[in-house]
N, C-alpha and C positions, 0 to 999 in steps of 0.2 A: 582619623583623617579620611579614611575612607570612605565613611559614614557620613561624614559630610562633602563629597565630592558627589557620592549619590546621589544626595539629599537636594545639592544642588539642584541635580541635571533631573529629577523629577522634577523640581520647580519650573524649569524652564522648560519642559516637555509638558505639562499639565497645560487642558484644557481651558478658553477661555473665550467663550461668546459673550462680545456686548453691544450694544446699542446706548449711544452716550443719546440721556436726556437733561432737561432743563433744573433736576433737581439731583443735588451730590447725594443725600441722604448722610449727611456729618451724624447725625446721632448713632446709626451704624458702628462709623467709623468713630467715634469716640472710644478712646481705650480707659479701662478703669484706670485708676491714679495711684502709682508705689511710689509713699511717700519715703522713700528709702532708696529711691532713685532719680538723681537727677536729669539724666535721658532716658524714655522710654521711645520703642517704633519698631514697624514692621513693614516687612518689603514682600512685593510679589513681582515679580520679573516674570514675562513670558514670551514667547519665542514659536510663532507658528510659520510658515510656508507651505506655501499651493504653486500648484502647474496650472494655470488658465493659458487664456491667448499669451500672457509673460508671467515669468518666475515672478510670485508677491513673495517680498519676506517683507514679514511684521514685527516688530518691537514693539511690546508694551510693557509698562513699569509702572507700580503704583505705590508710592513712598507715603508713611507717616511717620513723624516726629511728634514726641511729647517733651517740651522743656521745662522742666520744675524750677521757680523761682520764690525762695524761703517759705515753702510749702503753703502759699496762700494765690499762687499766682501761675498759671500756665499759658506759655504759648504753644499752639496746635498749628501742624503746619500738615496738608495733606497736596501731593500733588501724584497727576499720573499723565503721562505722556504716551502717545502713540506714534511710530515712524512705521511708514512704509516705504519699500520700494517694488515697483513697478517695471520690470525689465531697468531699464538703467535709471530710471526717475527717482528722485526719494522726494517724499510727502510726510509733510507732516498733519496727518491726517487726522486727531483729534486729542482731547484732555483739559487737564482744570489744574486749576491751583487754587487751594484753600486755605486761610489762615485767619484765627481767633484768638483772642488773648482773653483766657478765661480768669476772671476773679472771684477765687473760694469762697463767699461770705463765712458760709458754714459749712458743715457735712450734709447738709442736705438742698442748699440753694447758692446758683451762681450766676451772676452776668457775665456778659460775654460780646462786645464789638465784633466785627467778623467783615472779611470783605473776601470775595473770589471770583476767578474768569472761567470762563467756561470754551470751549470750541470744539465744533463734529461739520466738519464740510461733507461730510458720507450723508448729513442730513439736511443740510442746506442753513444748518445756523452757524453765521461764519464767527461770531465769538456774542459774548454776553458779558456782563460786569455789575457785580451786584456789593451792596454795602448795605451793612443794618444792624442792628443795637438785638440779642435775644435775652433771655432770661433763660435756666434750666432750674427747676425745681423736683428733688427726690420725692414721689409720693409714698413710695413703699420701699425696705429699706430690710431685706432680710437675708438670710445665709446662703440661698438657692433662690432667691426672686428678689430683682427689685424693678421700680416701677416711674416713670419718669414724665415730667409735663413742661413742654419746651412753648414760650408764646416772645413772639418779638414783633419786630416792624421795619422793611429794608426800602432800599432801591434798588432796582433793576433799570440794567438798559442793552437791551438785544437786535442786533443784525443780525437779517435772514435772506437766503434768496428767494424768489418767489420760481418755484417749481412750474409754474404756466408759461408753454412754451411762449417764444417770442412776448414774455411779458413786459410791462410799462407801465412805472417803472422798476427795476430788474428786483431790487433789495428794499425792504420794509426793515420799518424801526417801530419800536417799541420803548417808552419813556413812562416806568410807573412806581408809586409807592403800592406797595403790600402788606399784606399781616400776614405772619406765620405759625401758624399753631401746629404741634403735634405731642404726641404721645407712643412711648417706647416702652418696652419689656423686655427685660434680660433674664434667662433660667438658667439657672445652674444646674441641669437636670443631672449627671452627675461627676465622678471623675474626670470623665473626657470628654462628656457633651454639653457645649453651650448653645445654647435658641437665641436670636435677638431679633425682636420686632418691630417695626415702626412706622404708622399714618402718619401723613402730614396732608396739611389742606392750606394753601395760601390764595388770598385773594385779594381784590382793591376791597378799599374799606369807606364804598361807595356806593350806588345804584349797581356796580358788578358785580357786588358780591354775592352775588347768585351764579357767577358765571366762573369759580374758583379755577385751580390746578389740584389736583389731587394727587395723589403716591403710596404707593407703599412698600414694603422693603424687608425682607424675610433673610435671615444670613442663618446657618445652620454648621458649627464649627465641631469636629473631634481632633482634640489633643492630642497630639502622640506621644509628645513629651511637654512640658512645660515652656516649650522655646521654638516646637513646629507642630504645626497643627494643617487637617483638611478641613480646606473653607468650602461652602457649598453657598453663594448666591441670588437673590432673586428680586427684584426689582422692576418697578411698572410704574408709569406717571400716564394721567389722563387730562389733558387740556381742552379746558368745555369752549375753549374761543380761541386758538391760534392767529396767530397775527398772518399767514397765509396759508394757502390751501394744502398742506401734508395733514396725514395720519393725528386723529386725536389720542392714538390710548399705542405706546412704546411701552414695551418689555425689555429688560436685562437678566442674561443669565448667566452665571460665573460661579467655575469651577475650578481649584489649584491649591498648591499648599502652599502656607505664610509662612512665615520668618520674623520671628520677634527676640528685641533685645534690651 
């Protein structure tokens, strides 16, 4: 009991810098599949506070759910919410909701429908809403490595403000079809270390496609037990054409132990 009252309050004291960008990185967060269980998920709750001009306290939370349906069929539900408050304000100042409903063909290929929203007002995009059909295909399939090739085709549709003072007018939109390709790694380098890595490149599949989003995504896990682990990580999106005048190339970085069950 103890043990885990600790366990907790590490969780909620552990470190966690992020910058919400335009892509979740679900391959990441994709959990392997225990077909011996019908829910799988993991929680990170985190809990910081600063003295500025006003007291911020922050809540963040980052839930995923795995639902096994007669071992051929999963739905994937990933969400994470951030609140703050600002002296007496509370804000709900950014996060996503993500959800797939994958279907098994076999053990090494699956499609997948998927739709999710996104929002970061700290960055001026005030939500996003995306739907699209992927594919995931195992290329390598071994004890300590396997090897993965994700290619699909979505919509997107994004609000932004446009950061130019006194600009006109104030918020841009965005209306597009995409392709998404990427390719992930997972090592089981050993007992307690897991590596997972993952590109992705999306673009119109048009005269732009020279002008993609790119990403990449580096997560670097030790076990401590089977049931809590330290997550280490890292994340970067570079957008060769934003819809207005901010920053091409956002980093993420995050640090904290999970909780899986």
């Amino acid at each position: 009991m103890v043990k885990k009252i600790i366990l907790s309050l590490l969780l909620i004291l552990s470190s966690h810098l992020s910058i919400y960008s335009q892509m979740l990185f679900s391959e990441n967060l994709t959990m392997d599949i225990d077909s011996t269980k019908t829910i799988q998920g993991s929680l990170l709750p985190v809990l910081d506070f600063k003295t500025e001009k006003e007291d911020i306290l922050t809540f963040k939370n980052t839930a995923n759910l795995n639902i096994l349906i007669k071992r051929q069929r999963v739905i994937n539900l990933i969400n994470k919410l951030e609140i703050s408050t600002y002296g007496k304000k509370v804000m709900v100042s950014g996060g996503y909701v993500h959800t797939e409903y994958r279907y098994l063909v076999n053990r090494a290929f699956e499609i997948y429908p998927y739709a999710e929203s996104q929002w970061a007002d700290s960055r001026g995009m005030k939500f996003k809403v995306s739907v699209g059909l992927q594919s995931r295909h195992r290329l390598v399939n071994k004890e300590k490595f396997l090897m993965f090739a994700t290619a699909g085709l979505f919509y997107e549709f994004e609000k932004w403000e446009d950061p130019t003072p006194n600009a006109s007018p104030l918020y841009a939109y965005s209306r597009s079809i995409k392709t998404h390709l990427s390719i992930s790694f997972k090592h089981h380098l050993d007992d307690h270390w897991n590596l997972t890595t993952t590109a992705i490149h999306q673009a119109k599949p048009d005269k732009n496609f020279n002008k993609p989003r790119i990403g990449g995504a580096v997560d670097l896990k030790y076990n401590i037990t089977p049931k809590v682990g330290v997550n280490v990580a890292y994340r970067f999106i570079y957008d060769t054409a934003p819809i207005v005048p901010v920053r091409k190339m956002y980093t993420t970085v995050e640090a904290g132990l999970s909780l899986s069950f």
